[in-house]
C-alpha positions as a Markdown table, in Angstrom:
| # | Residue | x | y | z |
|---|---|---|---|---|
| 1 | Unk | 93.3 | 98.9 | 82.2 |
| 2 | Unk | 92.3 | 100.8 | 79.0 |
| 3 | Unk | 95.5 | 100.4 | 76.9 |
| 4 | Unk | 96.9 | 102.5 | 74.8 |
| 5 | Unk | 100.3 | 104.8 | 73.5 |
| 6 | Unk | 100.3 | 107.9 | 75.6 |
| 7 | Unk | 102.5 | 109.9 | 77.7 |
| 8 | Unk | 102.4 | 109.4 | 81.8 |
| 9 | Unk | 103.1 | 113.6 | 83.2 |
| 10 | Unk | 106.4 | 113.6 | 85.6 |
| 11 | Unk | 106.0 | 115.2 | 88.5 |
| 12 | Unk | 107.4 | 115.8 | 91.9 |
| 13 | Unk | 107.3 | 112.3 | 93.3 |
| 14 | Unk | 108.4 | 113.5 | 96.9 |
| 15 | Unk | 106.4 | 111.6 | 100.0 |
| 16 | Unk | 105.6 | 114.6 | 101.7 |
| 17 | Unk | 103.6 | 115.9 | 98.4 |
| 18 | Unk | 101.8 | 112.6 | 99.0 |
| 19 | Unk | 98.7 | 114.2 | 99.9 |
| 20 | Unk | 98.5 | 117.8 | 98.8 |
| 21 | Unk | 98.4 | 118.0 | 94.9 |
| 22 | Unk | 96.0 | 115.9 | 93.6 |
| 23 | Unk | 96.0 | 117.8 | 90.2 |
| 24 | Unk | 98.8 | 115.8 | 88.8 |
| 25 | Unk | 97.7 | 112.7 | 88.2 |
| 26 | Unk | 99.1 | 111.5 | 85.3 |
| 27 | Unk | 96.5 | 109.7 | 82.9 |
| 28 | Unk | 97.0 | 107.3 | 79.9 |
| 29 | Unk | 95.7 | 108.8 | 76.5 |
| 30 | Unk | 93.8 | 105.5 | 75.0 |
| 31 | Unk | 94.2 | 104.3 | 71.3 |
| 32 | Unk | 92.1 | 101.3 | 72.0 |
| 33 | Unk | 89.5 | 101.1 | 74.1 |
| 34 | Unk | 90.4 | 97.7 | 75.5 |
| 35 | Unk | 89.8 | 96.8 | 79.5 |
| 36 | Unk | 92.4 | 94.5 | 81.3 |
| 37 | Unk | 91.3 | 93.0 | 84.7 |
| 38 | Unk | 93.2 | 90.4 | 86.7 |
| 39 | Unk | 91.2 | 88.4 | 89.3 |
| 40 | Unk | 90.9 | 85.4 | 91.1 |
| 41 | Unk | 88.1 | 82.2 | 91.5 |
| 42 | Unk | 87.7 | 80.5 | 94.7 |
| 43 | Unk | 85.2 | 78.0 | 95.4 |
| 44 | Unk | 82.8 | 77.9 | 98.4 |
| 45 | Unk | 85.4 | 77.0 | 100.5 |
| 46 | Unk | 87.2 | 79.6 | 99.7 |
| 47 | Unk | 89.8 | 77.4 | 98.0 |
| 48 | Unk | 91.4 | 79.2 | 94.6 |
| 49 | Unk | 90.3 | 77.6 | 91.2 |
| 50 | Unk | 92.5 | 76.9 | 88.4 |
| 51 | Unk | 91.7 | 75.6 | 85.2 |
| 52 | Unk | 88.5 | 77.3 | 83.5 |
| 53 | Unk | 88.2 | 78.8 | 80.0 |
| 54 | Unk | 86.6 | 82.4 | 78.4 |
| 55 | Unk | 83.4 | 81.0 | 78.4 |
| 56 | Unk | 83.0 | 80.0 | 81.9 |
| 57 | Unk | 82.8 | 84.0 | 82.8 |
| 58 | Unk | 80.2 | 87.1 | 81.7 |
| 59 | Unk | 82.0 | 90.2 | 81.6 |
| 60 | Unk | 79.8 | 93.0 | 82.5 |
| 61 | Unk | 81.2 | 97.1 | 82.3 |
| 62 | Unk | 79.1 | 100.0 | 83.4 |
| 63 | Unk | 75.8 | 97.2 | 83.4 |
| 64 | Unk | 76.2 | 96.8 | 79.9 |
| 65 | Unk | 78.0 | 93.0 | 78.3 |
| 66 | Unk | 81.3 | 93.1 | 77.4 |
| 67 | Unk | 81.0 | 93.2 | 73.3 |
| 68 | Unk | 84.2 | 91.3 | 72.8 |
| 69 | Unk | 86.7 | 89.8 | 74.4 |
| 70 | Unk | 90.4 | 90.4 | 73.4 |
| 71 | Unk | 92.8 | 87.8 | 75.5 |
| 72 | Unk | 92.0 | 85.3 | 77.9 |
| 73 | Unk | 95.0 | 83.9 | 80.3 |
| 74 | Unk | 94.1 | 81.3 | 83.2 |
| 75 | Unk | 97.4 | 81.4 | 85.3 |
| 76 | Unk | 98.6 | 84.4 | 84.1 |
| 77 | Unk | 102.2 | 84.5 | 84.2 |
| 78 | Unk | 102.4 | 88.5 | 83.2 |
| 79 | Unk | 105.5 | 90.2 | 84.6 |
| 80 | Unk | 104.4 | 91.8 | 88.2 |
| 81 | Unk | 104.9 | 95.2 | 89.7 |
| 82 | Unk | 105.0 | 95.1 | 94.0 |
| 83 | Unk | 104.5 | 97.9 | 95.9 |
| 84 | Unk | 105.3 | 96.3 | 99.6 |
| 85 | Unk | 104.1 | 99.4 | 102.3 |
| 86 | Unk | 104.8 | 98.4 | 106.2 |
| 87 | Unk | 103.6 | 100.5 | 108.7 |
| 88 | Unk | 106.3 | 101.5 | 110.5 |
| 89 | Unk | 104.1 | 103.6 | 113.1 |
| 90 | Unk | 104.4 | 103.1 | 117.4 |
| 91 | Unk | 101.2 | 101.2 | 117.2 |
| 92 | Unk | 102.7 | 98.2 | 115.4 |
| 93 | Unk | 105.9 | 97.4 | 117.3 |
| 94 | Unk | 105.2 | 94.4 | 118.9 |
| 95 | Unk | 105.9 | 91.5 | 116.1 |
| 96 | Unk | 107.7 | 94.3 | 113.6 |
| 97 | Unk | 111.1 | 92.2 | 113.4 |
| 98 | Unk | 108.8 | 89.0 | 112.5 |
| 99 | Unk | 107.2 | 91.1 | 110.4 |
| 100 | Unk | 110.0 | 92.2 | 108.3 |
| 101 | Unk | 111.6 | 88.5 | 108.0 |
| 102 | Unk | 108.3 | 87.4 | 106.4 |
| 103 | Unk | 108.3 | 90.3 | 104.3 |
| 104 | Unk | 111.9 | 89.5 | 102.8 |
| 105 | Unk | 111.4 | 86.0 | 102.7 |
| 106 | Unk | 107.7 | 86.6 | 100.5 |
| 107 | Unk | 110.0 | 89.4 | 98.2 |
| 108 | Unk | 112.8 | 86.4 | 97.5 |
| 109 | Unk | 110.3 | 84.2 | 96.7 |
| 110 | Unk | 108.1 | 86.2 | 94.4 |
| 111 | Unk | 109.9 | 88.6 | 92.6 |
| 112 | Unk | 111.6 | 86.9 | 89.4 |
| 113 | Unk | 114.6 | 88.1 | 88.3 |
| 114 | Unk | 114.5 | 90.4 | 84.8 |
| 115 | Unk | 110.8 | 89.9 | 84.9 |
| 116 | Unk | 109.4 | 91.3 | 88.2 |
| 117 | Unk | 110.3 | 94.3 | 90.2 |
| 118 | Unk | 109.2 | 95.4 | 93.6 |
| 119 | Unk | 110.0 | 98.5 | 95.9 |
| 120 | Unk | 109.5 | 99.5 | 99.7 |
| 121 | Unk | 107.7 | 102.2 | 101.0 |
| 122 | Unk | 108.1 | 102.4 | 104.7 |
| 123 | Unk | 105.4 | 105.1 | 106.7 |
| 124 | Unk | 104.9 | 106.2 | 109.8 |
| 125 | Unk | 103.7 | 110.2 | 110.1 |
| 126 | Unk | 105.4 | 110.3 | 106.3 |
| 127 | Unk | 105.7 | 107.6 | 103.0 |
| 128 | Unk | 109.4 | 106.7 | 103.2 |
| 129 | Unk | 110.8 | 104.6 | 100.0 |
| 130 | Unk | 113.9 | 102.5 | 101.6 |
| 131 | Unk | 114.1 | 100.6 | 98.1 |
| 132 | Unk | 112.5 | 102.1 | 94.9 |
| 133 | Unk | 111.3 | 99.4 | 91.9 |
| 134 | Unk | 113.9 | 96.3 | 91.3 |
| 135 | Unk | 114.4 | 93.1 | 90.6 |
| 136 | Unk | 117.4 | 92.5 | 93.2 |
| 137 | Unk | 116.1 | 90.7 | 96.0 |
| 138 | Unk | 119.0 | 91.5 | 98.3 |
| 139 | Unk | 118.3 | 95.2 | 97.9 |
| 140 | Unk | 114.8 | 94.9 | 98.5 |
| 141 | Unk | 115.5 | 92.8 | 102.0 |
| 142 | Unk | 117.9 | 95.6 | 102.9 |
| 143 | Unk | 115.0 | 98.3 | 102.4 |
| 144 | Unk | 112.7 | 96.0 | 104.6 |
| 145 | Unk | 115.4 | 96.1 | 107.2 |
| 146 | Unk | 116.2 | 99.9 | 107.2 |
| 147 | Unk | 112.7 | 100.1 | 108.5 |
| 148 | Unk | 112.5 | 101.6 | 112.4 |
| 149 | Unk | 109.1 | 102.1 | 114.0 |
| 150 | Unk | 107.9 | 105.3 | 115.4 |
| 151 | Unk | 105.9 | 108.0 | 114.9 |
| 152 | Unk | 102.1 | 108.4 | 114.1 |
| 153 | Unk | 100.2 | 106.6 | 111.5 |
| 154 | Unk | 99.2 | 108.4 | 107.7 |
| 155 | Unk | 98.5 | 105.1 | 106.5 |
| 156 | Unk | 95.8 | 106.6 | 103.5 |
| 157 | Unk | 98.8 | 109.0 | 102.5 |
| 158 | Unk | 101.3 | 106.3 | 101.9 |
| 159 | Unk | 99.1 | 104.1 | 99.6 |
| 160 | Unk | 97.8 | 107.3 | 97.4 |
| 161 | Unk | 101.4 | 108.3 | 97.2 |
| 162 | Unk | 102.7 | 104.9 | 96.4 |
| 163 | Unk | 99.9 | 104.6 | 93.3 |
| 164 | Unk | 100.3 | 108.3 | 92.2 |
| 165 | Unk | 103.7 | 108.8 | 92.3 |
| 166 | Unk | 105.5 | 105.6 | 92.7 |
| 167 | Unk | 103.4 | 103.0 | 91.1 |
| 168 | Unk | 101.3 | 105.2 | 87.9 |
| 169 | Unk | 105.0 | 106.8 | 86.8 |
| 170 | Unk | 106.8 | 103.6 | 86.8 |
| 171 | Unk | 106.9 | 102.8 | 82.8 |
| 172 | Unk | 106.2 | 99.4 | 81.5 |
| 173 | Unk | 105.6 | 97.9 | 78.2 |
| 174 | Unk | 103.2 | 95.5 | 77.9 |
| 175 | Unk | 100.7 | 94.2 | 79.9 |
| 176 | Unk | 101.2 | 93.4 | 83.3 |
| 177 | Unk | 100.1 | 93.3 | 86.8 |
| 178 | Unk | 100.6 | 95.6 | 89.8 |
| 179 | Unk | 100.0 | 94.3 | 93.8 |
| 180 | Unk | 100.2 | 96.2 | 96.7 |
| 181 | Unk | 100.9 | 94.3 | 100.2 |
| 182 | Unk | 99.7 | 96.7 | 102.7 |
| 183 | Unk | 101.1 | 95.7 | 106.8 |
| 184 | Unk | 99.6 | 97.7 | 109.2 |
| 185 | Unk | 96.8 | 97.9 | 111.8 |
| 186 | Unk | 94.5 | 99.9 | 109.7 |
| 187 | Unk | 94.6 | 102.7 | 112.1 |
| 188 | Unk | 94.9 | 106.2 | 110.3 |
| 189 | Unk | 95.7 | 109.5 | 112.2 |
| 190 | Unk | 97.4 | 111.6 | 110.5 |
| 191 | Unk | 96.5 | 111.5 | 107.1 |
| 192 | Unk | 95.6 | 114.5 | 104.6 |
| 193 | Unk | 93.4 | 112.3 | 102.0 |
| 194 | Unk | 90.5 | 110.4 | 103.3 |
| 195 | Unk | 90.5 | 106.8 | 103.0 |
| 196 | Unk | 88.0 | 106.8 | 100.1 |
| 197 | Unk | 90.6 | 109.0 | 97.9 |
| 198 | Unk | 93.6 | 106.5 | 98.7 |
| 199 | Unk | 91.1 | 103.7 | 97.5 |
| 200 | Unk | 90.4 | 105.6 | 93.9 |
| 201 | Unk | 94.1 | 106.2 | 93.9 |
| 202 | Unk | 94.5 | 102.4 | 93.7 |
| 203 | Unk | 92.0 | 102.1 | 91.5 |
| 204 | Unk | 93.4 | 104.6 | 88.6 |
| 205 | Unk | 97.1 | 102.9 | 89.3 |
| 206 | Unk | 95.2 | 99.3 | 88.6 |
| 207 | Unk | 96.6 | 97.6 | 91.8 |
| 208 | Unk | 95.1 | 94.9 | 93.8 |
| 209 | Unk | 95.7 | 95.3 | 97.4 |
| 210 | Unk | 96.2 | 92.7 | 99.7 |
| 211 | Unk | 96.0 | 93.7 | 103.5 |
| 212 | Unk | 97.5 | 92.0 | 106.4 |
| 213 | Unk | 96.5 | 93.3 | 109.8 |
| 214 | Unk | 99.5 | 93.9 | 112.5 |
| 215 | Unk | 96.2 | 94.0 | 115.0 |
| 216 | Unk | 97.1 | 91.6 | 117.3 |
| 217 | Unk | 94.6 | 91.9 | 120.6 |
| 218 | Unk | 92.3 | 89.0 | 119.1 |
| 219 | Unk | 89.1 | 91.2 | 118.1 |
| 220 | Unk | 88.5 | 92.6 | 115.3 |
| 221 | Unk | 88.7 | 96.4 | 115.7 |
| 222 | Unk | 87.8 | 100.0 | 113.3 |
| 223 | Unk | 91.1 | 99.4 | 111.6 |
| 224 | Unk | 90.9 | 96.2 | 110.7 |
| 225 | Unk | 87.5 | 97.0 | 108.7 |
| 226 | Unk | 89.4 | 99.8 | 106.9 |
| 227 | Unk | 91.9 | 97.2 | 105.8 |
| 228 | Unk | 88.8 | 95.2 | 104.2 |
| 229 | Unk | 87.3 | 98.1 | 102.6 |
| 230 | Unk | 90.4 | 98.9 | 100.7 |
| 231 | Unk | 91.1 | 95.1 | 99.9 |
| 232 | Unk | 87.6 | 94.7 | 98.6 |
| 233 | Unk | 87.6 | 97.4 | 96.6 |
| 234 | Unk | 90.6 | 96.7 | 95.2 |
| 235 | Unk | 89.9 | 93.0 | 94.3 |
| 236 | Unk | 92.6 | 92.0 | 97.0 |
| 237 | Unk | 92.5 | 90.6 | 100.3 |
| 238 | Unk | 92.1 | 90.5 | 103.8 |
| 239 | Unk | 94.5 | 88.8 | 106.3 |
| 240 | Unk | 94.1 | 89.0 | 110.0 |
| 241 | Unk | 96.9 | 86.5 | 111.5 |
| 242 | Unk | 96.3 | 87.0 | 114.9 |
| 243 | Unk | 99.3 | 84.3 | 115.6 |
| 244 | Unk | 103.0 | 85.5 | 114.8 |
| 245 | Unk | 102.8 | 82.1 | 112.3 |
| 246 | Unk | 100.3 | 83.6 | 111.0 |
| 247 | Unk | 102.0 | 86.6 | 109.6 |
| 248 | Unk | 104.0 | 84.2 | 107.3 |
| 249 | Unk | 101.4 | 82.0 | 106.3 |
| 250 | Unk | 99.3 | 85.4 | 105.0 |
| 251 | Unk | 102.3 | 85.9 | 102.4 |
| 252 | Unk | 102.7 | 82.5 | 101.5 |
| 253 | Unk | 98.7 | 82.5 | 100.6 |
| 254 | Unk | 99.0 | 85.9 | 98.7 |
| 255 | Unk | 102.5 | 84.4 | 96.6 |
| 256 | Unk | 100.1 | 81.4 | 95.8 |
| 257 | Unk | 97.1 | 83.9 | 94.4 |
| 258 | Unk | 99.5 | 85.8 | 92.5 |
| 259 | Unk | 100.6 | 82.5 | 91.0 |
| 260 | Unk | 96.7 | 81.4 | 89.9 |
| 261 | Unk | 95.3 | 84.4 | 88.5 |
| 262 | Unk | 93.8 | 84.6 | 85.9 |
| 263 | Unk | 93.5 | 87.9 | 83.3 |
| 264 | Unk | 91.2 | 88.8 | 80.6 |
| 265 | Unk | 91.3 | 92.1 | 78.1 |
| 266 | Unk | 88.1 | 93.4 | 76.9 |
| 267 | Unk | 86.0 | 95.5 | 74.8 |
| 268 | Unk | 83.6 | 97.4 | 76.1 |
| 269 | Unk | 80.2 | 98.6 | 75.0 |
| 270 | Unk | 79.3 | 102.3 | 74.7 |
| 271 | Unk | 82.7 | 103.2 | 76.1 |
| 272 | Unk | 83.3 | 106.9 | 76.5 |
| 273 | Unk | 86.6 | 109.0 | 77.5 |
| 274 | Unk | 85.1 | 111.2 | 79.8 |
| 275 | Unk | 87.2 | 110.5 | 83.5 |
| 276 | Unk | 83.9 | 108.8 | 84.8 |
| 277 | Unk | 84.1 | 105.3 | 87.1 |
| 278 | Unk | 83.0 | 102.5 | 85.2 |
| 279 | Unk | 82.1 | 99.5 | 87.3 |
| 280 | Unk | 83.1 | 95.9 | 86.0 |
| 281 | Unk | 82.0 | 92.8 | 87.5 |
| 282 | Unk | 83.0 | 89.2 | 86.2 |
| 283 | Unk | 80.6 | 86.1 | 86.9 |
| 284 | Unk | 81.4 | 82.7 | 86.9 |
| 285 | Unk | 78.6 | 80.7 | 85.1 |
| 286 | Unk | 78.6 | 78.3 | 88.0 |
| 287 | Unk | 78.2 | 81.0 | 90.1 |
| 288 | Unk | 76.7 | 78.7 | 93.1 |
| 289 | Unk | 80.2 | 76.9 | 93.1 |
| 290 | Unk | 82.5 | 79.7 | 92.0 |
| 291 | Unk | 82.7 | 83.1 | 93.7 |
| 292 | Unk | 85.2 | 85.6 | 91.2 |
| 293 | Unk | 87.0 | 88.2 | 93.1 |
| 294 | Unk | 88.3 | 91.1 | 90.7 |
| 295 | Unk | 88.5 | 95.3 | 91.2 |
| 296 | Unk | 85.0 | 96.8 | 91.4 |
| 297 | Unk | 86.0 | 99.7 | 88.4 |
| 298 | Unk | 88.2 | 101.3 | 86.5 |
| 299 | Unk | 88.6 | 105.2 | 85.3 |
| 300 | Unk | 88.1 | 106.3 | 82.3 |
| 301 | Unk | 90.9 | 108.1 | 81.1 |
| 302 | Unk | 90.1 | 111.7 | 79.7 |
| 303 | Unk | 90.3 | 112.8 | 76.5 |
């Protein structure tokens, strides 16, 4: 994130704006041209690593070394912002009641009273919030359970809307770290933005996305790769539980990464304010052993 004081523009937050008005995105005026990035270290086995210092990564923005580094956190314990969207859509009807119960019991165990907060979006053909941003547990379960399937599926719609107008106008202060959990089968057909423009969406609001596929006919189809394009681009995720079990055991593995993050703040060289996508990419110096998983970019802000 490029920190700094600045105002965030209001606008009309309603769903069915979601995909329409893409001129009001609100932007952060920077002060300091500082870069935060939360990410994760596996090993080859894909097992998370804990434990390492600052000078076990390189930093690299827009091809260029980092020219200082500001903060270095392994473990990060910085206050979280979830965005939890179920797809509440015909196709996924099957296991949705299992679904849910995960979803409450991942929310109770995750979201930390005065520290975190979290909201619902439900979406079939629209985005639906059922439970906007808190730190009450029992009001978030409640929103998981006022979801009903049907309808069609504008699955890109319902994460741009959740960034733009849920998750980039929710004030903070501080630093801290924002997760989408995204539950659906990946299949889109009714969206107004393209998949691509949700994915930059996530990117400006700074959220990691972690997808678990509702796809439960045991082969990997077109939607499940959409739902690892907008993981991997967002430094997230992929789940496919093909098991019912399964669905639970994705949550308990994403409440365990969000536990053993680590997060880093950085100066970058020849930064410029000019809106432009500046890619980052963090390597571990063991990098046969250690694999880093972290956003691909951030945006500029504008001057």
């Amino acid at each position: 994130m490029a920190q700094g004081s600045g105002d965030q523009k209001s606008g009309d937050s309603k769903s069915d704006d979601a995909a329409g008005n893409t001129g009001d995105i609100p932007r952060i005026r920077v002060g300091i041209n500082e870069v935060n990035v939360v990410f994760t270290v596996t090993d080859k086995r894909g097992k998370r690593v804990t434990g390492l210092k600052q000078e076990d990564f390189h930093i690299v923005d827009d091809s260029k070394p980092a020219v200082e580094i500001r903060s270095f956190h392994a473990e990060t314990n910085l206050p979280l912002q979830v965005a939890l969207l179920i797809d509440a859509s015909n196709s996924v009807r099957d296991r949705f009641k299992f679904e849910q119960e995960s979803a409450i019991e991942f929310l109770n165990q995750t979201v930390r009273k005065s520290y975190d907060n979290a909201m619902v979006v439900g979406f079939d053909a629209t985005p639906e919030v059922t439970q906007d941003f808190t730190d009450n547990t029992e009001a978030l379960a409640h929103g998981v359970r006022e979801l009903r399937p049907g309808g069609g599926t504008a699955l890109y719609d319902a994460l741009y809307y959740a960034c733009r107008d849920k998750l980039l106008k929710q004030g903070h202060a501080g630093a801290m770290r924002r997760a989408i959990i995204l539950l659906s089968d990946g299949e889109d057909n009714l969206s107004h933005v393209t998949r691509e423009e949700a994915i930059e969406m996530a990117q400006r609001a700074e959220a990691i996305v972690f997808t678990i596929s509702t796809n439960v006919s045991g082969t990997k189809g077109a939607g499940d790769k959409v739902m690892e394009r907008i993981a991997d681009a967002t430094g997230g995720r992929a789940f496919f539980p093909f098991q019912i079990r399964d669905v639970a055991n994705a949550f308990a593995e994403i409440q365990e990464e969000l536990r053993s993050q680590y997060a880093v703040s950085y100066k970058p060289a020849d930064f410029k304010a000019d809106g432009h996508f500046r890619t980052i990419e963090i390597v571990a110096s063991d990098r046969k052993n250690f694999r880093v998983r972290a956003r691909r970019g951030y945006y500029a802000p504008a001057q």
